[in-house]
N, C-alpha and C positions, 0 to 999 in steps of 0.2 A: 168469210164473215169477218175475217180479224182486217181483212183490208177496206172495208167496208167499213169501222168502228175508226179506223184511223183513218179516213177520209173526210170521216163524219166532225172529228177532234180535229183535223188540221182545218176547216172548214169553219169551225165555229166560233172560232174569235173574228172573222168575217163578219159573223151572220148576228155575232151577238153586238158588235159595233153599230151595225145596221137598225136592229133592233133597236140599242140604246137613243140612236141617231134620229129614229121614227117616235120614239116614243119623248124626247125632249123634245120634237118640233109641235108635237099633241100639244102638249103641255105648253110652251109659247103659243101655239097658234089660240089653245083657251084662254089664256092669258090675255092674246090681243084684242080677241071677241069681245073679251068682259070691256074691255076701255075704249074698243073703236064703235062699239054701236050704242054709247053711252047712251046719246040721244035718241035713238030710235026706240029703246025697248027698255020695261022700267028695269029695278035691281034684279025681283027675282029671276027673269028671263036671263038676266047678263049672270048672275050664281051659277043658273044653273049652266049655262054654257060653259061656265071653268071648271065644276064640278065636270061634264062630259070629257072635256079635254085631261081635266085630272084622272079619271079613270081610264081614260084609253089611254093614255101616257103607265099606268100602272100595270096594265093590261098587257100592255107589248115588253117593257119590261121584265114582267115574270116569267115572258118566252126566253131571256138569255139564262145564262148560268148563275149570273151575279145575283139575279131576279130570285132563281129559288132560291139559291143559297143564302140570301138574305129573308125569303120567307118563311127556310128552317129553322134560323136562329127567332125570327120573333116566336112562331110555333115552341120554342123550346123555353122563350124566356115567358111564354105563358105558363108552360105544363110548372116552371121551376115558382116561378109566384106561386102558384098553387098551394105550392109546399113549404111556403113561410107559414109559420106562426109567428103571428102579430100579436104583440103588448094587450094588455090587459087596457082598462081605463084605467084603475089603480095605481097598474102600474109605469103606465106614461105620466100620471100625476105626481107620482112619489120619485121618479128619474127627473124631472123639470124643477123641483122642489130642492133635488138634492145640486142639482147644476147651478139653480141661482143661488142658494148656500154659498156653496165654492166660489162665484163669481163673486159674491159680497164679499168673503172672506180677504179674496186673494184682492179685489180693487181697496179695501180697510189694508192689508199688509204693503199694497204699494204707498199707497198716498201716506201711511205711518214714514216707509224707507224715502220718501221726496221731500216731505217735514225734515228728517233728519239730515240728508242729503243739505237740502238749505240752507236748514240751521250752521252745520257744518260750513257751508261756504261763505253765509255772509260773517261768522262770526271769524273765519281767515281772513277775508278781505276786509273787514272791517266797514261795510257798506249796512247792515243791519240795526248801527246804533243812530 
């Protein structure tokens, strides 16, 4: 059995190549349908054709490693959203409230320090009076 599991593993970066290789040609080959029968068939005919090619391209994908392993993680960044608690209204009103605050404050204490800043330099250079 254990030679069997390692046949299977030395085999699969093969297979998942192959896979990937089949499932990007889906997806071009939907892609060329949507543009090359422009003429023949209106938009929604030509949607849905890329839409077909997008799901079979999705479809052979999920057969490599990369495929699920990439469909645990979104699986997992749903379960983890889940689990935010999102702001109040309140309190996204009272955090935006206190950010423009700050940004009025702090753009007032620049333009105060570039007043000064200039005053200072024309009255060196003597270009002011």
């Amino acid at each position: 059995m254990d030679t069997q599991t390692t046949e299977q593993q030395a085999a699969s970066p093969q297979r998942d190549t192959a896979l990937l290789s089949v499932a990007v040609a889906a997806l071009l080959g939907g892609m060329f349908a949507f543009y090359y029968f422009e003429t023949q068939y209106n938009a929604l005919i030509r949607v849905l054709m890329l839409l077909g090619g997008l799901l079979v391209a999705l479809g052979v994908a999920y057969q490599t490693a990369a495929g699920r392993s990439l469909w645990g993680y979104v699986v997992g960044s749903r379960i983890e959203l889940r689990k935010v608690v999102w702001p109040t209204r309140q309190e996204s009103v009272q955090a935006t409230l206190m950010i423009a605050v700050v940004v009025l404050i702090m753009a007032l204490l620049l333009w105060g320090l570039d007043s000064l800043l200039l005053w200072g330099v024309e009255t060196l250079t003597g270009r002011g009076a």
